[in-house]
C-alpha positions as CSV (number, residue, x, y, z in Angstrom):
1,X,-22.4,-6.6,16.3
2,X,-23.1,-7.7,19.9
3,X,-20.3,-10.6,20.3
4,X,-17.1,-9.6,20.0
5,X,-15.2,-9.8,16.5
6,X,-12.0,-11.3,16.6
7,X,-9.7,-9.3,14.5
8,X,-5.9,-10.6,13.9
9,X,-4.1,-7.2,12.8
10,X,-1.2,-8.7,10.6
11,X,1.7,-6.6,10.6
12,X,4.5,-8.3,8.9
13,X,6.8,-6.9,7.3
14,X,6.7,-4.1,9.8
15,X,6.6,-4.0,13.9
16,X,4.3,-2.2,15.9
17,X,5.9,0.9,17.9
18,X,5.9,4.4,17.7
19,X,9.8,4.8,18.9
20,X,11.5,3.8,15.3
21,X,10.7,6.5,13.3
22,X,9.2,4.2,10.7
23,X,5.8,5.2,9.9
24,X,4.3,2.1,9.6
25,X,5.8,0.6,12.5
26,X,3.7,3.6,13.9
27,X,0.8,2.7,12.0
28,X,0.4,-0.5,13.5
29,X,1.1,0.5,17.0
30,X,-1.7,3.5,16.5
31,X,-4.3,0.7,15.6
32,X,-3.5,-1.4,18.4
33,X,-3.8,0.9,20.8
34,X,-6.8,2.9,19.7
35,X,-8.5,-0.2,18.2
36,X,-8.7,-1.9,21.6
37,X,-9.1,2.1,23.3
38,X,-12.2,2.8,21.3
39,X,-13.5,-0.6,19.9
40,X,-15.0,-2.6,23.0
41,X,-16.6,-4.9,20.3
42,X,-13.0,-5.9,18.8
43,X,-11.3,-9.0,20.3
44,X,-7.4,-8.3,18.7
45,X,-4.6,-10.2,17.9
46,X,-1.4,-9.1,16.6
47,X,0.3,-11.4,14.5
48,X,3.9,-9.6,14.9
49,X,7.1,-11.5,13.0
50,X,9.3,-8.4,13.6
51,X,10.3,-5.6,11.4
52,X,12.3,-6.8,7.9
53,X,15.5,-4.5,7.4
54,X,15.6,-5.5,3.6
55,X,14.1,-7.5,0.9
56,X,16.2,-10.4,2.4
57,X,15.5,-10.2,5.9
58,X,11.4,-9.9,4.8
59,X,12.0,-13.1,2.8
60,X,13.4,-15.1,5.6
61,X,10.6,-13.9,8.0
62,X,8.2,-15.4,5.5
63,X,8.2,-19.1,6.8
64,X,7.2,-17.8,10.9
65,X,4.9,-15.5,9.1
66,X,2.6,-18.3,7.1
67,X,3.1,-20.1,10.9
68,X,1.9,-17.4,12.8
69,X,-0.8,-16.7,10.6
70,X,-2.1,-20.4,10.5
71,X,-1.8,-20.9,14.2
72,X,-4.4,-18.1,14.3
73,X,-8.3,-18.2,14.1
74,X,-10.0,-15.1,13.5
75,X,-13.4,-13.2,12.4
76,X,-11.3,-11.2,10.2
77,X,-7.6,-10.6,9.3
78,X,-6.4,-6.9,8.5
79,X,-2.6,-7.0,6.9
80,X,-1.0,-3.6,6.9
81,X,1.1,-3.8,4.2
82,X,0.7,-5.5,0.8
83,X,3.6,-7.8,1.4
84,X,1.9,-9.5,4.7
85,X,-0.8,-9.2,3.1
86,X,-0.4,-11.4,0.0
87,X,1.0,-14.1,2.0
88,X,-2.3,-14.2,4.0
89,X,-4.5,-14.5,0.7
90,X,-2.5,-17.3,-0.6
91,X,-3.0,-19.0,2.5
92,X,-6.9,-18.5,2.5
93,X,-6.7,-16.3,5.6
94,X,-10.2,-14.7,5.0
95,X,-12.1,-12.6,5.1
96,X,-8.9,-10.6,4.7
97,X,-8.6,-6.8,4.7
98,X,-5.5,-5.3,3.2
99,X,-4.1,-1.9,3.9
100,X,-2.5,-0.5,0.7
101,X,-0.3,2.7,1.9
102,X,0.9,4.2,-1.7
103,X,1.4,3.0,-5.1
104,X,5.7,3.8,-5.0
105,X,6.4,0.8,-7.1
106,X,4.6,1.6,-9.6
107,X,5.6,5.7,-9.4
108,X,8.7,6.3,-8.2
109,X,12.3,4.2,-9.5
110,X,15.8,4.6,-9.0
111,X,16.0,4.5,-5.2
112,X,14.7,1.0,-4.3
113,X,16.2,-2.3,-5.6
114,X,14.0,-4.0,-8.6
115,X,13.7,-7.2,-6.9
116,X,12.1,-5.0,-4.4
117,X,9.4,-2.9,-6.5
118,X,8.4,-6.0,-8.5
119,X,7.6,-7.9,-5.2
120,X,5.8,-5.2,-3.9
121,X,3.9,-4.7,-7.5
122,X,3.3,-8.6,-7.4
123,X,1.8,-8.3,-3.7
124,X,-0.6,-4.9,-4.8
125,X,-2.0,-7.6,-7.7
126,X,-2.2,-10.2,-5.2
127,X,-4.1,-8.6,-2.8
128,X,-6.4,-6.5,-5.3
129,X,-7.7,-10.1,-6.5
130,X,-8.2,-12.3,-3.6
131,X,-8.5,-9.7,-0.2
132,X,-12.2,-9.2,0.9
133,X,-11.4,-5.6,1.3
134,X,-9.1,-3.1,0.4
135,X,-8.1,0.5,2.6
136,X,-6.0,3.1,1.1
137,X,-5.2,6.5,3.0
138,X,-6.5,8.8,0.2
139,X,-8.8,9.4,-2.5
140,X,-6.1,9.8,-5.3
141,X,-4.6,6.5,-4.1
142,X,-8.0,4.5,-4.4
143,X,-8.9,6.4,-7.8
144,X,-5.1,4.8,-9.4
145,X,-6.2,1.6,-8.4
146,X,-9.5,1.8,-10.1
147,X,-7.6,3.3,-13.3
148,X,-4.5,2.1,-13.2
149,X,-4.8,-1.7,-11.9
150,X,-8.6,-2.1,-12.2
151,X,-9.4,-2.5,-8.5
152,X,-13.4,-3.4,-7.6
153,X,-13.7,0.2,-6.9
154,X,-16.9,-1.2,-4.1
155,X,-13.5,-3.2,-2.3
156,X,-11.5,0.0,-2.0
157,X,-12.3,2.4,1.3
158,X,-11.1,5.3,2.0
159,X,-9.2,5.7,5.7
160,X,-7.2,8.5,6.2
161,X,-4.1,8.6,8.4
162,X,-4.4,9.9,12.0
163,X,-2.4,12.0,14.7
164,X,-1.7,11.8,18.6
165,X,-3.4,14.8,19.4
166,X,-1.9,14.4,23.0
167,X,1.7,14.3,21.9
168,X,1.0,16.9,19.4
169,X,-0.3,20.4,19.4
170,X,0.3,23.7,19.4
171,X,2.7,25.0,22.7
172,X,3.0,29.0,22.6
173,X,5.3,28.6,25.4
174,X,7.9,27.2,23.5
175,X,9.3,29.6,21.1
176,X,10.0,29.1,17.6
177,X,13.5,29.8,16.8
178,X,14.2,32.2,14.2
179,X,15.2,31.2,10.5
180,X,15.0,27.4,11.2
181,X,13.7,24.9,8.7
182,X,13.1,21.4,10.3
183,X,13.3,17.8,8.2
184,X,12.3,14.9,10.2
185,X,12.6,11.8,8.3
186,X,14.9,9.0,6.1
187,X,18.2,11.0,5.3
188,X,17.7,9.8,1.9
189,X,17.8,10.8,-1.8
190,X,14.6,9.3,-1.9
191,X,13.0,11.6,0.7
192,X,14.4,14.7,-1.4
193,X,17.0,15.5,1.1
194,X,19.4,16.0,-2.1
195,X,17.3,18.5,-3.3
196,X,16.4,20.3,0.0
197,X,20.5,20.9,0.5
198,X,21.0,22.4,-3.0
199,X,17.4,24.3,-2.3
200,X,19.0,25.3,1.4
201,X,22.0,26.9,-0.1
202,X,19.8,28.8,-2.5
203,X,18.2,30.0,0.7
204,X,21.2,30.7,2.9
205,X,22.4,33.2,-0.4
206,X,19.1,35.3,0.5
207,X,18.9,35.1,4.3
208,X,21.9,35.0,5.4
209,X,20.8,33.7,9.1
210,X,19.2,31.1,8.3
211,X,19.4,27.4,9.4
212,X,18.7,23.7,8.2
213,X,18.1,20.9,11.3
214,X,17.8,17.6,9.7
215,X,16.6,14.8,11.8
216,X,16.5,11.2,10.6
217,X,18.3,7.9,11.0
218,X,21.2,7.9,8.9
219,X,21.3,6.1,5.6
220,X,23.6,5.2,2.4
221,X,22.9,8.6,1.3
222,X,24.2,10.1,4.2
223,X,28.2,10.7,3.5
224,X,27.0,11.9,0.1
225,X,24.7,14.4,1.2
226,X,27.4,15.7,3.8
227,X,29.9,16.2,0.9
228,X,26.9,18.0,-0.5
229,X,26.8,20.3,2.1
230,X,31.1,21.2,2.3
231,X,31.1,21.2,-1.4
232,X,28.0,23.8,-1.7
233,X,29.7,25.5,1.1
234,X,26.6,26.1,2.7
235,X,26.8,26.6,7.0
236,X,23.8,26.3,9.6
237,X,23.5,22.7,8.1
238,X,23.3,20.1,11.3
239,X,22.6,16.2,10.6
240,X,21.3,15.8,14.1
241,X,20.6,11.8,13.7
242,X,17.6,9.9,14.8
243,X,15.2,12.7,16.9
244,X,13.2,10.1,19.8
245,X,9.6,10.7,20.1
246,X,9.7,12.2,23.5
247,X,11.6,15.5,21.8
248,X,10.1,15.7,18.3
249,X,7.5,18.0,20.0
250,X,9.8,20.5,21.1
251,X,11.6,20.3,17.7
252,X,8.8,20.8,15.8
253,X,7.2,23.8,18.0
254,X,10.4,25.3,17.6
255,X,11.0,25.7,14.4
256,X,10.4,28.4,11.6
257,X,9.2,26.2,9.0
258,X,8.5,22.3,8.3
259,X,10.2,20.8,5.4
260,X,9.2,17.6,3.5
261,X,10.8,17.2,0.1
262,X,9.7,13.5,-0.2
263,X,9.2,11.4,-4.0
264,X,7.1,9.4,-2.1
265,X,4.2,12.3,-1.0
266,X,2.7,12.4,2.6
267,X,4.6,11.8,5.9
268,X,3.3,11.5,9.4
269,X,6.3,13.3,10.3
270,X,4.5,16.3,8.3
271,X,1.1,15.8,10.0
272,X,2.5,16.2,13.6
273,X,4.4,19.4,12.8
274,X,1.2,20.8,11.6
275,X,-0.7,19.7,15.1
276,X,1.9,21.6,17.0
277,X,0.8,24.6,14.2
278,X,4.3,24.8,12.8
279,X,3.8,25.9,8.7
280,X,4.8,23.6,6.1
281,X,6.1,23.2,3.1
282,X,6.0,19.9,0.9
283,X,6.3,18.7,-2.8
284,X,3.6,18.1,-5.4
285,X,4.2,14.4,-5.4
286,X,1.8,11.2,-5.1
287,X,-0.8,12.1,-2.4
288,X,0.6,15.0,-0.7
289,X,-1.4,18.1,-2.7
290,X,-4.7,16.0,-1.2
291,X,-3.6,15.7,2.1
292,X,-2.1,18.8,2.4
293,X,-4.9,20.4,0.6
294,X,-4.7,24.6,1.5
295,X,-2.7,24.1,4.4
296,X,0.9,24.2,3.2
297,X,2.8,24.9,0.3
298,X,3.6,23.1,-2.2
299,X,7.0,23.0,-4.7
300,X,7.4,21.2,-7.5
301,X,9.5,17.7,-7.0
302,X,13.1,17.8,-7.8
303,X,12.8,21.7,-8.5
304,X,15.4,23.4,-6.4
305,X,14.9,26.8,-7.2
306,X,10.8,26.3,-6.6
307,X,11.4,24.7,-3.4
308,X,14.4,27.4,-2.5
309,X,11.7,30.2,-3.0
310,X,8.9,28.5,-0.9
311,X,11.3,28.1,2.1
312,X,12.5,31.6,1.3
313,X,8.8,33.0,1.4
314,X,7.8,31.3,4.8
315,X,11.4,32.4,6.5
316,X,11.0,35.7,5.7
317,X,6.9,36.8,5.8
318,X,5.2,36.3,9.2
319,X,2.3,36.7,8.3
320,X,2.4,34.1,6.0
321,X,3.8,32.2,9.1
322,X,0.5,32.8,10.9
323,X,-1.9,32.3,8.6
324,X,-0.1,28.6,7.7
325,X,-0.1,28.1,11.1
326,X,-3.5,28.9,11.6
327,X,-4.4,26.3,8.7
328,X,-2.2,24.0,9.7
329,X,-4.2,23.7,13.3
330,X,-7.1,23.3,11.4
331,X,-6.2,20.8,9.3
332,X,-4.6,18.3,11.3
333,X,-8.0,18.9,13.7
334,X,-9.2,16.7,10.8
335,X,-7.3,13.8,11.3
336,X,-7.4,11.4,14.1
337,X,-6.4,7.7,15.1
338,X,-9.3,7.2,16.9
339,X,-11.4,7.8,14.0
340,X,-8.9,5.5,11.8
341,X,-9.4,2.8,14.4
342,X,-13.5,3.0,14.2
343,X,-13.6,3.5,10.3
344,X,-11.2,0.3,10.1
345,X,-13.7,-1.5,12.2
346,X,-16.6,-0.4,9.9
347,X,-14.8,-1.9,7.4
348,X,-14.1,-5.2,9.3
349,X,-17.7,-5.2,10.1
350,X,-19.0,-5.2,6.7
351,X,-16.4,-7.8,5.7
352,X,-17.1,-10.5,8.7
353,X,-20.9,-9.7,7.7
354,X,-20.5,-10.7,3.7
355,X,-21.1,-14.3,2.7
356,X,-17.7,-15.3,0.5
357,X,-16.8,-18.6,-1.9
């Protein structure tokens, strides 16, 4: 396209900034900046409400939204999230591009209210019906909407997830303290920090030095999972609270090993460690074996002992250490936002091009 295309990047219920520790606050805040870095041809708008705490809060932020979104005139619309996003498509806000992150309502229970997983499984339907497009982070997630909700797979593109290469990578100077697993994320049962405690103790039994730094705003879970700890009796266990951006660099170059025990697969947190070539070790869950793919190990969810003896095995072998370092390096190399700004605007492009009823 010659003439600039005017994109409004929709970001309810979510707020564009990479200092919350919210990944898709990040999201957003990676597209703006590397959409208008690497797209001169993109004219943006963000149509920006604020971040909604709760099911509530989002609710009550509907009304500015639906203002905010018809004060604005666009070539194209992209809402990040499934719940900004229906909104937009009932207000005939096309052509209209719909990020879809994960399928958790529909996969994972018990953690999240119901009023909350049926709105969120109401907005998927919504926006699988009336959006013009449809981006999902990986394969596995387009290929459940195809099977599992009957999604146009021609809607659904592929966009992968990106990393701040210039925050993140590898720093030899810095050295990796010994017998240190890292979490950075939710202090939640949701995230598996349950499991990763009982795992941890397993650990701490077999090497004796070892040490557990979780990092994450805390949550509900919180008092539970520090009962956890004293009643395990388990030491070397700090709950070091929200880690800012400016130090999860150092945090992650120094540690042993990266943890991410989550229900709900892939984390940025995850990708960023393995930029600064720090080894990780996740759960089969969701999309995490295909984003992951040879470069970390994997334990089965809610398996303590599995996940005990892959923390075990990376502690104790460095040359296992190396060689998932070496992988790790390679396969973050992969993923950039740059290229998830340009391939959005591909699909913007094709969108703005299409005639539409």
């Amino acid at each position: 396209m010659n003439a600039a295309l005017k994109l409004a990047l929709l970001s309810y219920p979510y707020h564009a900034s990479k200092h919350t520790g919210r990944g898709h606050d990040r999201y957003v805040a990676e597209l703006v900046e590397n959409t208008s870095r690497e797209c001169s041809n993109v004219s943006l708008t963000v149509v920006d409400t604020g971040f909604a705490k709760n099911t509530l809060s989002g609710l009550l932020r509907l009304p500015q939204q639906a203002l905010d979104l018809l004060r604005v005139d666009a070539d194209v619309y992209h809402a990040i999230s499934p719940m900004g996003g229906a909104p937009a498509a009932l207000l005939g806000r096309r052509p209209l591009v719909v990020t879809i992150h994960d399928l958790i309502a529909f996969n994972v229970a018990g953690y999240e209210s119901n009023l909350k997983h049926r709105l969120a499984q109401q907005c998927v339907r919504i926006c699988l019906r009336l959006a013009d497009a449809i981006i999902v982070p990986y394969q596995i997630t387009k290929d459940e909407l195809v099977s599992r909700l009957r999604a146009d797979p021609s809607k659904v593109h592929v966009v992968n997830y990106g990393v701040d290469h210039h925050s993140y990578f590898p720093r030899p100077a810095i050295a990796r303290l010994p017998r240190t697993i890292l979490y950075v994320g939710a202090v939640s049962r949701s995230k598996g920090v349950e499991v990763l405690v009982r795992a941890f103790a397993q650990v701490k039994a077999r090497v004796p030095d070892a040490k557990l730094l979780i990092g994450g705003k805390s949550s509900t879970d919180q008092p539970m999972l520090e009962s956890l700890v004293q009643s395990l009796g388990v030491g070397d266990v700090t709950f070091a609270g929200f880690i800012a951006e400016a130090e999860l660099s150092t945090h992650y170059a120094q540690a042993t090993v990266m943890v991410f025990p989550s229900h709900y697969g892939f984390g940025l947190s995850t990708l960023e460690a393995m930029a600064c070539g720090t080894p990780v070790v996740g759960v089969r869950a969701l999309d995490a074996p295909e984003f992951f793919a040879d470069a970390g190990i994997l334990a089965e969810p809610d398996n303590v002992d599995d996940l005990a003896n892959c923390l075990g095995r990376v502690l104790t072998d460095s040359d296992l250490q190396q060689d998932l370092s070496r992988r790790s390096i390679a396969r973050a190399g992969l993923f950039s936002w740059a290229r998830t700004a340009r391939e959005n605007v591909s699909v913007y492009e094709r969108v703005a091009r299409r005639p539409f009823l």
